[in-house]
N, C-alpha and C positions, 0 to 999 in steps of 0.2 A: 475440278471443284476445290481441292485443297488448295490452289494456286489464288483463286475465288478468297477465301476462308482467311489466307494469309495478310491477302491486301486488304482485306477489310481490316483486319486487326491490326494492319500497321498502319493505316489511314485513320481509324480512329482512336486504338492507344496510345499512339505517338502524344498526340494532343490530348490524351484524359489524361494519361501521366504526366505530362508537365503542366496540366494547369492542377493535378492533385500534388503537386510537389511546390508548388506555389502557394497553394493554400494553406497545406501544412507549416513549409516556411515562412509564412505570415503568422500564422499562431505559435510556433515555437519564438518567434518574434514576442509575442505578447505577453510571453511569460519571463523575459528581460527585464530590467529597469529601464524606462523611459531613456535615461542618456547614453546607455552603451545600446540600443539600438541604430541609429545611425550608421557606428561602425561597423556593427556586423552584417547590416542586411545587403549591400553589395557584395561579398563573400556568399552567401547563401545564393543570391540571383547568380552570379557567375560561377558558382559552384560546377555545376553538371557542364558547364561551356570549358574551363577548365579540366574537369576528370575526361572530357572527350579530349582535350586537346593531349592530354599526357596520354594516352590509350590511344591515341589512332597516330600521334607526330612524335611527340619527346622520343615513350618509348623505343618505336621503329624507327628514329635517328642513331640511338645510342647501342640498339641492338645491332643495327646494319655498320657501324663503327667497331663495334665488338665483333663481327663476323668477318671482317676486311684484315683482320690477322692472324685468320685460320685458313687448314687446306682448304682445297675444293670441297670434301664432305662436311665440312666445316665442326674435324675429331681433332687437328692437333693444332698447336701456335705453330704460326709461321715467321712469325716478324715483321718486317717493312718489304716481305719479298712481292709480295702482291699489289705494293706500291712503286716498288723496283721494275716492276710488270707495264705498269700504268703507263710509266715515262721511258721505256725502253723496248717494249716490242714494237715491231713494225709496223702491223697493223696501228696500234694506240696511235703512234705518232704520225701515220695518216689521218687518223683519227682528229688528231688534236691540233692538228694543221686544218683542213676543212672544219672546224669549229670555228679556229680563228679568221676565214674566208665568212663562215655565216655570221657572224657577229659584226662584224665591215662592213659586205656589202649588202645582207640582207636590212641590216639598221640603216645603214645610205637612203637601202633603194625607198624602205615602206615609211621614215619619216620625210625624206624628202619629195615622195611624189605625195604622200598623203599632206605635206603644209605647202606644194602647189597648187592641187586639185581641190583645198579649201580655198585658198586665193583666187581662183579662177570662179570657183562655183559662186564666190559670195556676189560677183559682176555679173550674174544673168539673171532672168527672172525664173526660170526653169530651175533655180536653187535645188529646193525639194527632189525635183526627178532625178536629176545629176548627180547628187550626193547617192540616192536609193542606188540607184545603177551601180556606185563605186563602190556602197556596204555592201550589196548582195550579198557576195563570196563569203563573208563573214558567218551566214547562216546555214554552210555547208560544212559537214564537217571535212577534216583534214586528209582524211582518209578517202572520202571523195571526192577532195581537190585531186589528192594525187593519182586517182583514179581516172579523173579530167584530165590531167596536163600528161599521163602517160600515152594516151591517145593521141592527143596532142604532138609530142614528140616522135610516136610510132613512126617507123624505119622498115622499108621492102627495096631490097635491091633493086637497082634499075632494070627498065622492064617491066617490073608488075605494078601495080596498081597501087599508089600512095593512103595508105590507109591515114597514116598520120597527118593531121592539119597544116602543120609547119612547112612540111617537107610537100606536101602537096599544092600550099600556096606560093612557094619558091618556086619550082618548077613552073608552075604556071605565067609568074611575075618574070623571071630570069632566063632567056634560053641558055640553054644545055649544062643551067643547076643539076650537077648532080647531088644525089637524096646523102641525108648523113644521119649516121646512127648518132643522135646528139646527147644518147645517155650512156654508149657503151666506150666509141671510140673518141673522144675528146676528152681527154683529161688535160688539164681540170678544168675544163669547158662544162663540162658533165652537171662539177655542182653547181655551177653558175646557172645552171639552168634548172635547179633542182631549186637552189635560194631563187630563179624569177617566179615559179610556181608559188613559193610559200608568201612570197612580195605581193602575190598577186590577192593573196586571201586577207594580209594584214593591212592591206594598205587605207583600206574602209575605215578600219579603225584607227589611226591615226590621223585621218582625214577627219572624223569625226570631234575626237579629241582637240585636234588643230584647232579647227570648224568653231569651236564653241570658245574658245581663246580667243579665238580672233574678233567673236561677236562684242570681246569686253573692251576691245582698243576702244577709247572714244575716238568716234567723228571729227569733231574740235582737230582733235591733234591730227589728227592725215590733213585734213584739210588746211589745217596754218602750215603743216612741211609742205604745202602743195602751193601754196600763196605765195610761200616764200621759195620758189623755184626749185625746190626739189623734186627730182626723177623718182617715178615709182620704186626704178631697184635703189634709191637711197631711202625712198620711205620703208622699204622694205626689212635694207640694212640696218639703218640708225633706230626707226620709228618701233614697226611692227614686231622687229626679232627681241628688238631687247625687251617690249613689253611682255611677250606671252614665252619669254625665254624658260623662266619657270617650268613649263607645260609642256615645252618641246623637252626638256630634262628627263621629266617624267617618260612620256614618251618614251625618249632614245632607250632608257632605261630599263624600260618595260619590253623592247624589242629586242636589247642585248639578253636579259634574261630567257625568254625565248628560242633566240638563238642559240644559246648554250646547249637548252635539251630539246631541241628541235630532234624530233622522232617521226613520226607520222609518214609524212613527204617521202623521205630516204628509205624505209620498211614496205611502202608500198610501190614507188617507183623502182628501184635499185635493190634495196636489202641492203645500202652500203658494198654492193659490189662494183667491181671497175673504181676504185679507187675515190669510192663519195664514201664512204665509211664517215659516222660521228660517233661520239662518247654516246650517245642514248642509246645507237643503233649496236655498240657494241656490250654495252651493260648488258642489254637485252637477248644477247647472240650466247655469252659468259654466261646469264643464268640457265637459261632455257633449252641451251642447243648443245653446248659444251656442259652445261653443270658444274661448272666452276662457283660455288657461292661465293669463294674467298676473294678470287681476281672480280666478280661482279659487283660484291660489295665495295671493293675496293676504288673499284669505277665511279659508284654512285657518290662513296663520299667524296674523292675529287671534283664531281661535278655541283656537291652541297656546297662544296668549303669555295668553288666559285661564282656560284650564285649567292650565298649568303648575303656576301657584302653588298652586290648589289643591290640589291631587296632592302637592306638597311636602308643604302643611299635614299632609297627612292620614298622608303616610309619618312626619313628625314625630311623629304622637299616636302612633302605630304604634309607635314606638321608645319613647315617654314610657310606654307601658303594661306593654311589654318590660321597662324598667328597673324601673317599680315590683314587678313579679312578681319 
């Protein structure tokens, strides 16, 4: 019943405090002069949007940066040693090796098959259904992707009975495929198969994104490169990439960032064991399992300082697209 009590009250205070915090800042509004109101009232509206963002981001940015140069109990300074850590233990730098592996070819596989499978879908009339089919996965979370494709992958010595779908459809397709533990004993086969799981759920999405870029090429134009004897893979080249090049930017951008702290997949499949280890998987291993806050914070802001920039990049194209519209 208390659980009852709560949600009500944050279902309906939520919205009577902000709309009594609006009212009020409208009235303290009015007791302004007419010309300095202008300036203040965007400040007042973005107020509360701003005190969340320093309370829930700033702060635990500059905290977890202030904690990445203390011990593990996070009592004494330690200096750059727990960044000496980052770029020098074993682990990390399996780590940060399979990072640079998901960032490659997980971005390859989920923008290129997603700005193929818009191309394809846009030539049938079953559009609609074919697209549905390829977002599905999207509306799964990640945790039960990787829950799917661990079954998927499942491995029983020859002899018994192939649980796993891969190694069960080999077998069947191939005589005397033998079965393979395709998440323990292939390295680094491993993550490749761990980034085709995660390809498998992104790729909706970029297909989508593609999908709606591509609705904007005019007709006109395919059609006079088509007049004028151009091959589909030149309208493709010349025509179609440079027009929605913008959007595949974004795209690539938004995959790479991803890929960086790809967590999900590796925690549920592996644990980053057998040598699939990422920076998320290991941040996560640092706080919680070791207790290390110094070396996990440490982790974290390395994986801040290299998504940062690209997160700029991409609010950049974001604005550059704004202005050409």
């Amino acid at each position: 019943m208390d659980r009852l009590v709560q949600a009500a009250l944050v279902v309906v205070g939520v919205p009577a405090i902000t709309a009594g915090y609006l009212v009020l800042a409208e009235r303290a509004l009015g007791l302004l002069p007419y010309s300095r109101r202008p300036a203040v009232r965007p400040w007042l509206w973005l107020g509360p949007g701003l005190v969340l963002l320093l309370v829930f981001l700033v702060y635990p940015s500059l905290n977890t940066l202030y904690l990445s140069f203390l011990d593990a109990s996070s009592s004494r300074p330690v200096g750059f040693a727990n960044f000496v850590f980052v770029f020098t233990d074993g682990t990390m730098l399996v780590a940060l090796r399979n990072n640079v592996l998901w960032v490659v070819i997980f971005t390859a596989l989920t923008v290129a098959f997603g700005l193929l499978i818009a191309l394809l879908a846009d030539r049938v009339p079953y559009e609609s259904a074919a697209k549905a089919v390829v977002f599905l996965p999207m509306g799964i979370s990640f945790v039960a992707a990787g829950v799917i494709w661990r079954f998927m992958y499942d491995f029983r010595p020859l002899g018994f009975p192939q649980t796993g779908t891969l190694n069960a459809l080999l077998m069947t397709l191939i005589p005397n495929f033998q079965p393979q533990a395709w998440l323990i004993d292939n390295v680094p086969w491993n993550n490749v198969a761990l980034i085709a799981a995660a390809a498998w759920v992104w790729t909706g999405f970029c297909m989508v994104v593609l999908s709606a870029a591509l609705k904007g090429v005019p007709t006109e134009l395919l059609e006079a490169a088509r007049v004028d004897g151009a091959s589909e893979l030149q309208v493709l080249r010349h025509v179609i990439v440079p027009m929605i090049g913008s959007t595949i930017a974004v795209v690539t951008t938004t995959m790479i960032i991803f890929a960086l702290k790809a967590f999900d997949i590796v925690y549920v499949m592996t644990n980053g064991n057998f040598e699939t280890e990422v920076i998320a998987n290991r941040m996560y291993k640092e706080m919680f399992n070791v207790r290390d806050f110094g070396r996990a914070s440490a982790i974290a802001v390395v994986l801040l300082a290299a998504i940062v920039p690209i997160m700029l990049f991409n609010i950049r194209r974001f604005r550059q697209q704004e202005e050409i519209r």
